[in-house]
C-alpha atoms as one frame of an Amber mdcrd trajectory, in Angstrom:
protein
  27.286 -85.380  -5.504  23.813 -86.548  -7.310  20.762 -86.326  -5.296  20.959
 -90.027  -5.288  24.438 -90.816  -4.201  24.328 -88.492  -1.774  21.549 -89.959
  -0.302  22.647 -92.807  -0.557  26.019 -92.224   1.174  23.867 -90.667   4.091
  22.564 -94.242   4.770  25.894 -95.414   4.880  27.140 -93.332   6.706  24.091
 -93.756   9.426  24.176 -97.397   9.385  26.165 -97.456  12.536  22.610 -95.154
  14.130  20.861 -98.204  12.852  23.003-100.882  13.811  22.829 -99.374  17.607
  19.471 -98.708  18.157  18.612-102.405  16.600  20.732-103.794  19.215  19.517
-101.304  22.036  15.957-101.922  21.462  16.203-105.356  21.124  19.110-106.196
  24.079  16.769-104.106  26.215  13.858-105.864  25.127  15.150-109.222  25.734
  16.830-108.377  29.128  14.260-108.438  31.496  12.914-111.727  31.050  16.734
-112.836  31.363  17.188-111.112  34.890  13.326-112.590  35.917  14.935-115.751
  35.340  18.018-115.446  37.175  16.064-114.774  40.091  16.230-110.968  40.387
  12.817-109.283  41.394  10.952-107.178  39.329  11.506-103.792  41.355  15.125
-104.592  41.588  14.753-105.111  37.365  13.595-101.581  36.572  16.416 -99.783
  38.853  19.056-102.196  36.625  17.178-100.574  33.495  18.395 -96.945  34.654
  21.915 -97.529  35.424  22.642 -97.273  31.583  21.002 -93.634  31.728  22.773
 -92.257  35.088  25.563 -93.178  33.674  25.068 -91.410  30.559  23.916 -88.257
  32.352  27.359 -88.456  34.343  29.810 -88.828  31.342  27.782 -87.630  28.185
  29.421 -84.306  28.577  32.517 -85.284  29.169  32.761 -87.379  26.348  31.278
 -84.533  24.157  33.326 -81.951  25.152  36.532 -84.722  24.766  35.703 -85.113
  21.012  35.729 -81.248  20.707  39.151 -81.507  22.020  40.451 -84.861  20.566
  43.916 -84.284  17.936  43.987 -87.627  17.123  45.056 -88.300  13.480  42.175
 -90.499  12.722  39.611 -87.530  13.343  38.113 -86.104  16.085  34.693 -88.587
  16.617  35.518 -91.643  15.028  37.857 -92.897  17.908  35.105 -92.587  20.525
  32.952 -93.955  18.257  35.431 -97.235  18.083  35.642 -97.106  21.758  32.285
 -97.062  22.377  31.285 -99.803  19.733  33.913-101.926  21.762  31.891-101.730
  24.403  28.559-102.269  22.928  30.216-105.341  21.330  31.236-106.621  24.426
  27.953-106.110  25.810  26.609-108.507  23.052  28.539-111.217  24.275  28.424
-110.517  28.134  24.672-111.188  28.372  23.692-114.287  26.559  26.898-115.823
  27.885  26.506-115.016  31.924  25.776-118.216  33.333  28.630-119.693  31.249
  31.110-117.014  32.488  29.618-117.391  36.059  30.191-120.956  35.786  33.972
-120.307  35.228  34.669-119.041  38.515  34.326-121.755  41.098  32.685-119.356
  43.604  30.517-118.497  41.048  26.451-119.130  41.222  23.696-117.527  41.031
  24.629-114.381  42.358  27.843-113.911  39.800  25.443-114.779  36.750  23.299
-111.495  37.942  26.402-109.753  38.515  27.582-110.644  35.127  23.777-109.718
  33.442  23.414-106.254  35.220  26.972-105.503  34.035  26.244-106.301  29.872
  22.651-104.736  30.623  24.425-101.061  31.928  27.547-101.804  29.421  25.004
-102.145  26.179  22.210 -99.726  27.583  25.302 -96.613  28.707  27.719 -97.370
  25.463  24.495 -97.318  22.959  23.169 -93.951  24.074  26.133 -92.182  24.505
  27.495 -93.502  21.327  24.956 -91.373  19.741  26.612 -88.165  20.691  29.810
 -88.294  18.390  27.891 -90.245  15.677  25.413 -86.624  15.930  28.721 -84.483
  15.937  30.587 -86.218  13.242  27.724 -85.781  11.204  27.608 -81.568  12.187
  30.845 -81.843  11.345  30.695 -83.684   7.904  28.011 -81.463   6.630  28.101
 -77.554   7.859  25.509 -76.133   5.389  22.137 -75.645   7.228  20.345 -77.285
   4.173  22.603 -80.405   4.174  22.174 -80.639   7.634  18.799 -80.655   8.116
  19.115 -83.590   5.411  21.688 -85.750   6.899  19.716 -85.127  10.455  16.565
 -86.727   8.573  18.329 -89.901   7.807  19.745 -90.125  11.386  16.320 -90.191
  12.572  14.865 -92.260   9.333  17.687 -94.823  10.443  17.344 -94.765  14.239
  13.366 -94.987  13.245  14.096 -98.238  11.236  16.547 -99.688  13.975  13.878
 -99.478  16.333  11.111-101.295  13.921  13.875-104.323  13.369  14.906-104.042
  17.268  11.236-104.663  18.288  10.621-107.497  15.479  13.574-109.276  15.989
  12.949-110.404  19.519   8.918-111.705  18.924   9.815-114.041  16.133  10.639
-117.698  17.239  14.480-118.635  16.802  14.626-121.462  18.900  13.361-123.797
  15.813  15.937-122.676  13.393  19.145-124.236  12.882  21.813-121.464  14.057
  19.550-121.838  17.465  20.428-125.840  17.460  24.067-124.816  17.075  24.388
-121.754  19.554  22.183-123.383  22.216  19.041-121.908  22.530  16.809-118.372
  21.609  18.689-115.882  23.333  22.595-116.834  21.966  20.989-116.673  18.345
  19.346-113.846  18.801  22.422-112.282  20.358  24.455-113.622  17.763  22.805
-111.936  14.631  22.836-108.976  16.596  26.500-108.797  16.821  26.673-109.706
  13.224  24.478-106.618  12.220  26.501-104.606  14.374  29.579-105.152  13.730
  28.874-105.254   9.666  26.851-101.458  10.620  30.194-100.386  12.359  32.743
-101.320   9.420  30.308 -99.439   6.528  30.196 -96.238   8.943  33.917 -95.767
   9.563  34.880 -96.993   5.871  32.146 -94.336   4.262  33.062 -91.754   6.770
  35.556 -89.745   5.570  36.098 -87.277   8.631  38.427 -84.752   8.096  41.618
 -85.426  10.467  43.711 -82.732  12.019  46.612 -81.094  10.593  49.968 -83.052
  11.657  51.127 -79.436  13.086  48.175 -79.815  15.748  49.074 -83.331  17.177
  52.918 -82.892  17.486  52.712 -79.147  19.150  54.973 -75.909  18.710  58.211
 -76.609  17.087  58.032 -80.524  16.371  59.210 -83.045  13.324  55.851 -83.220
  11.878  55.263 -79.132  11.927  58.756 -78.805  10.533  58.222 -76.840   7.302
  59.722 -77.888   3.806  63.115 -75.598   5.235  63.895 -77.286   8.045  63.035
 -80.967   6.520  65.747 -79.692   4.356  67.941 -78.634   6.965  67.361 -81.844
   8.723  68.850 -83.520   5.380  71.548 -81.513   5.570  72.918 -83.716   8.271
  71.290 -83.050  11.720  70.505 -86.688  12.873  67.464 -87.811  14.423  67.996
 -89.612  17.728  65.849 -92.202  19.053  65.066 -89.558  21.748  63.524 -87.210
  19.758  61.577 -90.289  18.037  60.267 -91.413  21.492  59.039 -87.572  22.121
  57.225 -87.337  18.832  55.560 -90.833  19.814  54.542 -89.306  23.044  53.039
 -86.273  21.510  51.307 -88.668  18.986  49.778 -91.031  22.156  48.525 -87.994
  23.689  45.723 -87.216  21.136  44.545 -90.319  21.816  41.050 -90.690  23.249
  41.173 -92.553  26.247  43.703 -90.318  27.407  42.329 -86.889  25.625  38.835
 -88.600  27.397  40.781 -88.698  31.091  42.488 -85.204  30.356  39.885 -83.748
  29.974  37.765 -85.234  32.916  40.597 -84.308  34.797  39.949 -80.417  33.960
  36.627 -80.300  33.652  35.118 -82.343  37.021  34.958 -78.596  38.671  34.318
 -77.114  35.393  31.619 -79.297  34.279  29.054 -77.164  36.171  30.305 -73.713
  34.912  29.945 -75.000  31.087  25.386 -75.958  32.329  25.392 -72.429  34.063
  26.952 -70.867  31.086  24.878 -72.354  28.735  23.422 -69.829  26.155  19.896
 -68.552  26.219  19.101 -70.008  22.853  20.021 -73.506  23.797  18.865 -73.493
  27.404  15.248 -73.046  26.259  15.878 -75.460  23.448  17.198 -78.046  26.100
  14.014 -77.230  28.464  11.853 -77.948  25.744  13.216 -81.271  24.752  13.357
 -82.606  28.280   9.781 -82.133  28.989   8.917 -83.034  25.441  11.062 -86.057
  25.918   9.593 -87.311  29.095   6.364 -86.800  27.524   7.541 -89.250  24.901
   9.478 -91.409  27.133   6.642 -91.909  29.628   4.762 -93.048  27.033   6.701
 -95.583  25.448   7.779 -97.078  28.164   4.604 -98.236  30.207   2.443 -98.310
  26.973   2.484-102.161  26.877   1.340-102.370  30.450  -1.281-100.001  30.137
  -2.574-102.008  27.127  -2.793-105.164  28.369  -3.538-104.246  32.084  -5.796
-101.517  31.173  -7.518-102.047  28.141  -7.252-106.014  28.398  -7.828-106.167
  32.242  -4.846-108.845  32.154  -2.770-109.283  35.802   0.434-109.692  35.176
   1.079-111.764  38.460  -1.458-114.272  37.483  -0.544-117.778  37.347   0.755
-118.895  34.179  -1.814-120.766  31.955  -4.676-118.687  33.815  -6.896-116.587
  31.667  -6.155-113.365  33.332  -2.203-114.208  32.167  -3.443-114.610  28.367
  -5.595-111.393  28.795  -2.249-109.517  29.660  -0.091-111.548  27.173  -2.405
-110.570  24.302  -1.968-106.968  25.767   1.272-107.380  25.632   1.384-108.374
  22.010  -1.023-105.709  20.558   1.312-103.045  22.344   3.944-104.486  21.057
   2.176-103.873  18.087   1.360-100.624  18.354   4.609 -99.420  19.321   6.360
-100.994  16.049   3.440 -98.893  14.276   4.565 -96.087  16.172   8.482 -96.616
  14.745   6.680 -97.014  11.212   4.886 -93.770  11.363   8.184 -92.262  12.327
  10.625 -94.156   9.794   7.655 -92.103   7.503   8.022 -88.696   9.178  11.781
 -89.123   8.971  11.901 -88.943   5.323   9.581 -85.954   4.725  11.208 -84.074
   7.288  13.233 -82.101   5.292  10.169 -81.129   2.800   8.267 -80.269   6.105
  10.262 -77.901   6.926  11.015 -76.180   3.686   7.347 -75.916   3.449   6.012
 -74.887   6.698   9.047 -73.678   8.542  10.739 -75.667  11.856   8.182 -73.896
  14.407   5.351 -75.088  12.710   6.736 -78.627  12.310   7.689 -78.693  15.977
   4.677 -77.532  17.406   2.017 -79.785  15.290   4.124 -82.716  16.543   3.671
 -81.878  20.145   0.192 -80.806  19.100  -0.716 -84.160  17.926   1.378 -86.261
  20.653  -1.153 -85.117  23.539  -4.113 -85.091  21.704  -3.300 -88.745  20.724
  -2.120 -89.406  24.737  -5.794 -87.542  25.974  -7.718 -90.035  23.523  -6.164
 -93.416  24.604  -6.732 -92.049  28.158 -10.105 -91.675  27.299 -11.152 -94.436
  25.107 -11.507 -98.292  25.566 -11.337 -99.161  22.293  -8.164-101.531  20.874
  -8.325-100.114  17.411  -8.232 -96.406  18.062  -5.719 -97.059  20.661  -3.190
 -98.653  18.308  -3.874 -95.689  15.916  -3.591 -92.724  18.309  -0.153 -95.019
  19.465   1.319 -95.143  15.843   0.483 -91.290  15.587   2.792 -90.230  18.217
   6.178 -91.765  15.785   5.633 -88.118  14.252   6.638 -86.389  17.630   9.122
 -88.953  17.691  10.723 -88.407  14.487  10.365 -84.426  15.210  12.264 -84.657
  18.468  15.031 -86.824  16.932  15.831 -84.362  13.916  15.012 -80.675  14.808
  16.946 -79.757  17.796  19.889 -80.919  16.469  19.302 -79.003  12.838  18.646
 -76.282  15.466  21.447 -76.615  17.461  23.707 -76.778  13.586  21.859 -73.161
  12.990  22.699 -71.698  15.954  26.677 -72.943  15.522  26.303 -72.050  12.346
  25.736 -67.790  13.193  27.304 -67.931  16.862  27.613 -64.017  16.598  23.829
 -63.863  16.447  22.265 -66.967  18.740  25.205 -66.930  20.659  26.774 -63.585
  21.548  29.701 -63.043  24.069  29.245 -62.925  27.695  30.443 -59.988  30.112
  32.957 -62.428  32.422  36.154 -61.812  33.568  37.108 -64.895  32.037  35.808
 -66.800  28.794  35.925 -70.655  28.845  35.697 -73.095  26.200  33.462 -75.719
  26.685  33.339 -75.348  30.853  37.410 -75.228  30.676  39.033 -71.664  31.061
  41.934 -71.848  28.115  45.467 -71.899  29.622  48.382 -69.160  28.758  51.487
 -70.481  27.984  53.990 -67.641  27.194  57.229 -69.703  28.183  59.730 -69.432
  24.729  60.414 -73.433  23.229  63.219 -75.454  24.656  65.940 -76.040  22.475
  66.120 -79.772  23.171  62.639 -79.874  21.729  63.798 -78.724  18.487  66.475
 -81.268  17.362  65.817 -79.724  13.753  66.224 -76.308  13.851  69.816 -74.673
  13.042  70.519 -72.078  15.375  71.532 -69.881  12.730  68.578 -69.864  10.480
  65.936 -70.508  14.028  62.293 -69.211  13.037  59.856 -69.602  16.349  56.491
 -70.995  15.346  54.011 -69.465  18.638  51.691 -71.830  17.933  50.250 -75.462
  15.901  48.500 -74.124  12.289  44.907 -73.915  12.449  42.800 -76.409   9.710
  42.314 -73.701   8.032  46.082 -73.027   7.682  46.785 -69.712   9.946  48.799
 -69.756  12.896  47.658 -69.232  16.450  49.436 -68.308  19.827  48.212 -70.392
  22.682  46.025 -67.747  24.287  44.498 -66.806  20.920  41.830 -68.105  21.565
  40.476 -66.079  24.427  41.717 -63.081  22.302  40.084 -64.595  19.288  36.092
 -64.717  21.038  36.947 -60.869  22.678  37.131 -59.849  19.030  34.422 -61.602
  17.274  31.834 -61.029  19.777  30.528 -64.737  20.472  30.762 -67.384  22.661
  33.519 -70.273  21.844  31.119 -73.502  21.808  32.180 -76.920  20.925  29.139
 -78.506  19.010  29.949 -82.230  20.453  28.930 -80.425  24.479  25.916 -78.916
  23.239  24.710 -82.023  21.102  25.776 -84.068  24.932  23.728 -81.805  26.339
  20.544 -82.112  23.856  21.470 -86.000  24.659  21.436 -86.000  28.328  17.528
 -84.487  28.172  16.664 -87.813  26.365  18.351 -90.067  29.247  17.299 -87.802
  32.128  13.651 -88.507  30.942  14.227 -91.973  31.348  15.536 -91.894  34.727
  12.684 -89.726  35.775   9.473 -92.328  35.148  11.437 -95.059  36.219  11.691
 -93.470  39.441   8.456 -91.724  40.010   6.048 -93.159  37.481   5.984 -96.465
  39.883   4.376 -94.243  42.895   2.527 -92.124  40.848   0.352 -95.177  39.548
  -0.029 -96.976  43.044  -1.225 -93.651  44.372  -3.925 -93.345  41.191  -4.294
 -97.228  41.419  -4.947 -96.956  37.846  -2.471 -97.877  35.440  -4.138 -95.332
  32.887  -2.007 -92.634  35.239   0.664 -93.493  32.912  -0.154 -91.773  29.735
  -2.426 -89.090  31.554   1.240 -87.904  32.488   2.356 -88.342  28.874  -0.444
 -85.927  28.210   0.513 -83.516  30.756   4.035 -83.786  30.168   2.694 -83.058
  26.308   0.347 -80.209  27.157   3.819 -78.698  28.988   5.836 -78.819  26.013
   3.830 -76.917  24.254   4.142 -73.983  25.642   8.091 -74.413  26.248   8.503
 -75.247  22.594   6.639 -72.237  21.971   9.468 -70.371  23.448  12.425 -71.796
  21.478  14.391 -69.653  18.619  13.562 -70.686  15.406  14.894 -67.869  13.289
  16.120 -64.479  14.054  13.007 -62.997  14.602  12.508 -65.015  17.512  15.183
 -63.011  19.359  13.635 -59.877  18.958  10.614 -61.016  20.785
């Protein structure tokens, strides 16, 4: 394509990564004034916050690994990406709508209108960031060439950079004047309701544009079925063999089973005890990639999330817990506002960094890119510790959207590379057994039934020993363990390692939310906060120091 359509189609095709992180930032945003109003206290508030990242950590990889796996005809991401919009979607309307539905039960109250919000806070929060994963892996899989990649990973973060600027504007402008507010019933159903409208608009473009390639007919109907059948035995089926409404309900069957709910539950039911084989296993090249982002991400993370507080309890000596109309409340509102501020600056500086990317890394390589961003994330985290001034604050604050954009676009470009030449980042192990994705591949030498094969004349029988390949060759069941002996690297589905580059970012959300609390009422000084950004920072530096780049990394 021209520079321009193809760029151009990128945004398309992202517009579902900007549709979801508009509706993450702002659903989250809006929630917890929603559960302070229903009653529910504010310590209670920040463990309902992390049940959308547990959850994430639990089933990221399974959902990965399931998309790796998935036959289905309509491609291997795009129906968890449907089944996870679903749920987003439903999440949309759960939460501005929970005292309604709890006022359709008559046993309902109160405590049914929290139930109801914590559900369509963990539905939006666990849906949104694990829909991320197969949105990451269709696009690996749409474009393979390291140079395209790193292109189309620069508009996923431009896009999820730009989602977040809307995300945080759209809840601090008034609705409640306009008329679609007079309508709905109030601020938070409009709000709600243009967010489902930009969703569900974001999720049409994506899977229209989207093109993914599905899988050959011969791999969803199996060994020996109607739709691997040759142009002979279509013939021979013409000939006069009929085709019962037995062998129709079979091929049906085969067709339901590359579904993904099910292909989801098959394979959690082979890979719960596996699960922890495919971490152990992981390669050496992507377990110090993974160790880097996680402490680069909870530097981030920590950061981001307590940065209003520390502005407007720290810098504006606000008290949150002041009565309402007081002046130490406006103090910590006006915080409030000017970190609110500086965090949309930091998503601007980002959206920026998002669109150079590319050219930064043609010119001065991925390490160098990598490590300036890190570089200049704890230098701006030391300063705001360190100074008491509002303006260089909100600067330092909008610097750190470059280690945000760097974190969103180069592990994944690196993760692409290392797919990309597995025989090099990720040679074979010396086991007794090889496994494929955490799940040892099964032998199946037992010769077809005939009732399977309603088509095939007995006289002219030809025995197929296994589905066709996309690229068109033929494969036994066990070929692939045979396959990896011979070419010397490790079988990897990209959809688990991207999972597992995805669970880093929700594990260092679970982590502050947890300790960060203690940490600060042990300092008594809310500036503890982004002092453990910085360290965090100063930590990932030297772990991002040890990831592989290029090749001559590996020599080292």
């Amino acid at each position: 394509m021209p520079g321009w359509r193809s760029q151009w189609r990128l945004v398309l095709l992202n517009s579902l990564t900007c549709g979801l992180e508009i509706c993450v930032a702002a659903g989250i945003t809006y929630v917890p004034p929603l559960l302070l109003e229903a009653g529910v206290e504010e310590r209670y508030m920040t463990m309902v916050l992390g049940i959308g990242p547990v959850l994430g950590l639990l089933f990221i990889p399974l959902i990965g690994s399931a998309s790796d796996q998935c036959n289905s005809s309509y491609g291997r991401r795009r129906p968890f990406i449907w089944l996870l919009s679903l749920g987003v979607l439903l999440a949309l309307f759960i939460i501005p709508n929970a005292d309604l539905l709890a006022a359709r039960f008559a046993w309902g109250g109160r405590t049914l209108q929290v139930g109801f919000l914590i559900l369509g806070v963990g539905l939006l929060d666990f849906c949104g960031q694990v829909c991320f994963t197969p949105l990451e892996a269709l696009l690996s899989d749409l474009y393979k060439d390291e140079e395209d990649c790193g292109q189309a990973f620069a508009m996923f973060s431009f896009m999820v950079s730009l989602g977040g600027c809307v995300g945080y504007l759209l809840p601090s402008l008034d609705w409640s004047s306009g008329l679609l507010s007079v309508y709905l019933g109030g601020q938070a159903e409009c709000l709600f309701s243009i967010l489902i409208i930009i969703f569900v608009t974001s999720v049409l473009i994506t899977m229209k544009v989207s093109e993914e390639p599905s899988c050959p007919s011969s791999v969803l109907a199996g060994p020996g079925s109607l739709l691997e059948a040759g142009p002979g035995t279509i013939e021979g089926a013409r000939c006069g063999v009929p085709r019962s409404c037995c062998y129709l309900l079979k091929c049906k069957l085969r067709l339901l089973k590359s579904g993904p709910l099910l292909c989801l539950l098959r394979t959690c039911w082979t890979m719960t005890p596996a699960i922890y084989r495919s971490y152990c296993h992981v390669p050496r090249v992507m377990r110090q990639l993974c160790v880097a982002q996680l402490c680069s991400w909870m530097a981030v993370m920590s950061f981001m999330l307590f940065y209003t507080d520390f502005v407007g309890e720290g810098l504006y000596e606000g008290v949150p817990s002041a009565s309402p109309g007081s002046v130490s409340k406006q103090r910590y509102d006006e915080g409030i506002r000017m970190g609110s501020l500086g965090l949309f600056l930091q998503c601007a500086t980002s959206t920026f960094f998002s669109l150079v990317m590319s050219r930064l890394v043609r010119h001065f390589g991925s390490r160098w890119v990598y490590m300036s961003s890190m570089v200049t994330f704890t230098f701006s985290a030391l300063v705001i510790c360190l100074s008491k001034s509002v303006v260089l604050v909100t600067v330092m604050a909008s610097l750190t959207g470059y280690a945000y954009a760097t974190l969103q676009t180069l592990p994944y470009t690196l993760t692409c590379h290392y797919h990309k030449e597995k025989e090099i980042y990720m040679p074979k192990r010396k086991t007794k057994s090889v496994h494929i994705n955490g799940i040892p591949p099964k032998r199946d030498y037992s010769p077809p039934v005939e009732d399977e094969l309603p088509l095939f004349n007995k006289d002219s029988y030809e025995y197929y020993p296994g589905p066709l390949k996309q690229n068109g060759s033929s494969h036994s069941p066990g070929g692939t363990e045979q396959e990896e002996v011979e070419s010397g690297f490790e079988k990897r589905g990209v959809g688990l390692d991207f999972a597992i580059l995805d669970s880093t970012f929700l594990l260092s959300q679970v982590f502050p939310t947890l300790f960060m609390g203690m940490i600060v009422q042990f300092a008594q000084s809310v500036t503890a906060y982004i002092a453990c950004s910085a360290i965090f920072g100063a930590i990932a530096i030297y772990l991002g120091s040890q990831i592989t780049f290029d090749q001559k990394d590996l020599k080292s």
